[in-house]
Backbone as CSV, one residue per row, in Angstrom:
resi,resn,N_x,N_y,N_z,CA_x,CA_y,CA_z,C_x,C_y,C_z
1,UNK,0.843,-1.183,0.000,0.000,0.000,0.000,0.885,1.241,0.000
2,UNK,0.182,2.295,-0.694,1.135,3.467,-0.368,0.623,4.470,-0.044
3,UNK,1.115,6.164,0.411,0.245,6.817,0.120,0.611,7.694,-0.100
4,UNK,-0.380,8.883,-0.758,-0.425,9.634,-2.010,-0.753,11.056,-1.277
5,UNK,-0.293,12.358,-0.869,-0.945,13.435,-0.693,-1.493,14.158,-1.168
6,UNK,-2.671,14.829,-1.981,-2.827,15.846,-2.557,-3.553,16.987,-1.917
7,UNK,-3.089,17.858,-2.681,-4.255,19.692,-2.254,-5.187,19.538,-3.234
8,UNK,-6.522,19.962,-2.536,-7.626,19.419,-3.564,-8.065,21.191,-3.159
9,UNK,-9.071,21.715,-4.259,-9.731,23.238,-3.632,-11.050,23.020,-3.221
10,UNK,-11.232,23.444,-1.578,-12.343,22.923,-0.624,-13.912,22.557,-1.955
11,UNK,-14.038,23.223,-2.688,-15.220,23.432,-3.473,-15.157,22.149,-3.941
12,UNK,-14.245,20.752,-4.593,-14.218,19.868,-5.210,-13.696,18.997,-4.342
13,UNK,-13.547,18.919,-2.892,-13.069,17.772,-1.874,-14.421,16.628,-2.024
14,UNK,-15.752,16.816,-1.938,-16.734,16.089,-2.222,-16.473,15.288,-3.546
15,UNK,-16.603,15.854,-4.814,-16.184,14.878,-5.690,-14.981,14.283,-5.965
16,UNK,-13.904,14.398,-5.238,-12.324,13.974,-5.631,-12.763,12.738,-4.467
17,UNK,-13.204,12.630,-3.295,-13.277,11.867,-2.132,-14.307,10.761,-3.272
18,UNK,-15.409,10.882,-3.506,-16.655,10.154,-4.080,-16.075,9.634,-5.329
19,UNK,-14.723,10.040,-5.903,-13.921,9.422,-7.133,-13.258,8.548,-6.692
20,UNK,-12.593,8.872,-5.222,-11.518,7.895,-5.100,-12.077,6.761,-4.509
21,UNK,-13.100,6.978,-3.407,-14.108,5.946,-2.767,-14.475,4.712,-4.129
22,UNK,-14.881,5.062,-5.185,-15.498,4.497,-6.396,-13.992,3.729,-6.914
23,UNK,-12.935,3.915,-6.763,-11.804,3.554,-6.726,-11.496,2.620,-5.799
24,UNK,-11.813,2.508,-4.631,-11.755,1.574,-3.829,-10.197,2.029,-2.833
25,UNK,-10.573,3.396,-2.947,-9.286,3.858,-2.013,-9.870,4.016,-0.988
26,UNK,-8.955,3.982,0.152,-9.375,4.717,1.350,-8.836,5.953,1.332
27,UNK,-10.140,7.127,2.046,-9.527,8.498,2.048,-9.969,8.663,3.513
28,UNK,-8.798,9.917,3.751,-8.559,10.477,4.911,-8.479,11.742,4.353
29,UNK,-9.305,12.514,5.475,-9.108,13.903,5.324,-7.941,14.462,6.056
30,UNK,-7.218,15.225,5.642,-6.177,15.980,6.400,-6.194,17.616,6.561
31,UNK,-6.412,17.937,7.292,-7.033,19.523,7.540,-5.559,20.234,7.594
32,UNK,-4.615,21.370,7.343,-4.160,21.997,7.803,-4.508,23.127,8.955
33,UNK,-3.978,23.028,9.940,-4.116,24.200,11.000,-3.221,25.504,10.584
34,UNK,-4.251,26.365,10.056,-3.104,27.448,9.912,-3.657,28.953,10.494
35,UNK,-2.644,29.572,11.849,-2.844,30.567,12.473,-3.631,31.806,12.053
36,UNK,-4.517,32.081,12.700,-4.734,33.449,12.120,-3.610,34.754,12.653
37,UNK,-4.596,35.716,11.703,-3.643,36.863,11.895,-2.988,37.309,13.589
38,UNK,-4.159,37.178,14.214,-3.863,37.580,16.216,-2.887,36.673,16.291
39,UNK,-3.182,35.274,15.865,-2.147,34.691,16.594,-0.356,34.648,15.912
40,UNK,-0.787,34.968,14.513,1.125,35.112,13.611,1.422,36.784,14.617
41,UNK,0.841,37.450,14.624,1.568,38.910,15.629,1.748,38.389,16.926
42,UNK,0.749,37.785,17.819,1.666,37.208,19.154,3.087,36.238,19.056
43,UNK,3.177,35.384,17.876,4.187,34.483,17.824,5.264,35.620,17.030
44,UNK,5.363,36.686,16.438,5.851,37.296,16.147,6.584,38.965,17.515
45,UNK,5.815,38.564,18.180,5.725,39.633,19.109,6.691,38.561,20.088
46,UNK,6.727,37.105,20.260,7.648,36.376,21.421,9.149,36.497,20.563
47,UNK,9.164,35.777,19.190,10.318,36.003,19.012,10.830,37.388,18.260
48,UNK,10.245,38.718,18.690,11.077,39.771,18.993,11.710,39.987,20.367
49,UNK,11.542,39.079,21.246,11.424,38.865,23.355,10.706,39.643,23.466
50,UNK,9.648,39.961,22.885,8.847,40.841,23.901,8.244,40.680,24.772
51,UNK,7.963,39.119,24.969,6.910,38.452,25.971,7.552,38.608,27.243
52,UNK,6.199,37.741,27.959,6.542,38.070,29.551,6.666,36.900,30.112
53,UNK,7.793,36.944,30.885,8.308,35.502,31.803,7.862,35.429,33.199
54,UNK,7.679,34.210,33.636,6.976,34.967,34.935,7.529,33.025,35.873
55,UNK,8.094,33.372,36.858,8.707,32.662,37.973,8.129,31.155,38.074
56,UNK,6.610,31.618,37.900,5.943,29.991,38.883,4.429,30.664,37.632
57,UNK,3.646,29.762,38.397,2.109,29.790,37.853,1.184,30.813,38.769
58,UNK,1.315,30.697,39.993,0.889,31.674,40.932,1.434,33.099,40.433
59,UNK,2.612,33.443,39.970,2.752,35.052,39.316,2.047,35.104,38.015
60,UNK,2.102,34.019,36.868,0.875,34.446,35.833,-0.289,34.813,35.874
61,UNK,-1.083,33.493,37.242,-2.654,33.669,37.138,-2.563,35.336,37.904
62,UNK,-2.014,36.070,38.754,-1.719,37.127,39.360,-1.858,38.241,38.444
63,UNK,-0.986,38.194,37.379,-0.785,38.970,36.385,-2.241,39.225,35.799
64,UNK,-2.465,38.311,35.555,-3.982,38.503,34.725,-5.125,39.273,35.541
């Protein structure tokens, strides 16, 4: 067995899945997780150091 990755465009995942099924493949969906904008500026905002370090868990929940 092997397997095969493709990018399909969300609008045609129904018929590419219902082609390959008729094929006698097994399909798996694979979702990418990809950040939104809030979160690429916070991960952008740590590795400038801007973030905040804090001792124990008792000084974070504090902080807040």
């Amino acid at each position: 067995m092997q397997t095969l990755e493709i990018n399909v465009p969300d609008n045609k995942t129904r018929l590419v899945k219902e082609f390959l099924k008729e094929l006698g493949v097994t399909v798996k969906v694979k979702k990418k997780n990809i950040p939104n904008a809030e979160t690429i500026a916070a991960m952008d905002e740590l590795k400038a150091g801007k973030g905040k370090k804090f001792k124990n868990v008792e000084e974070l929940f504090n902080s807040i």
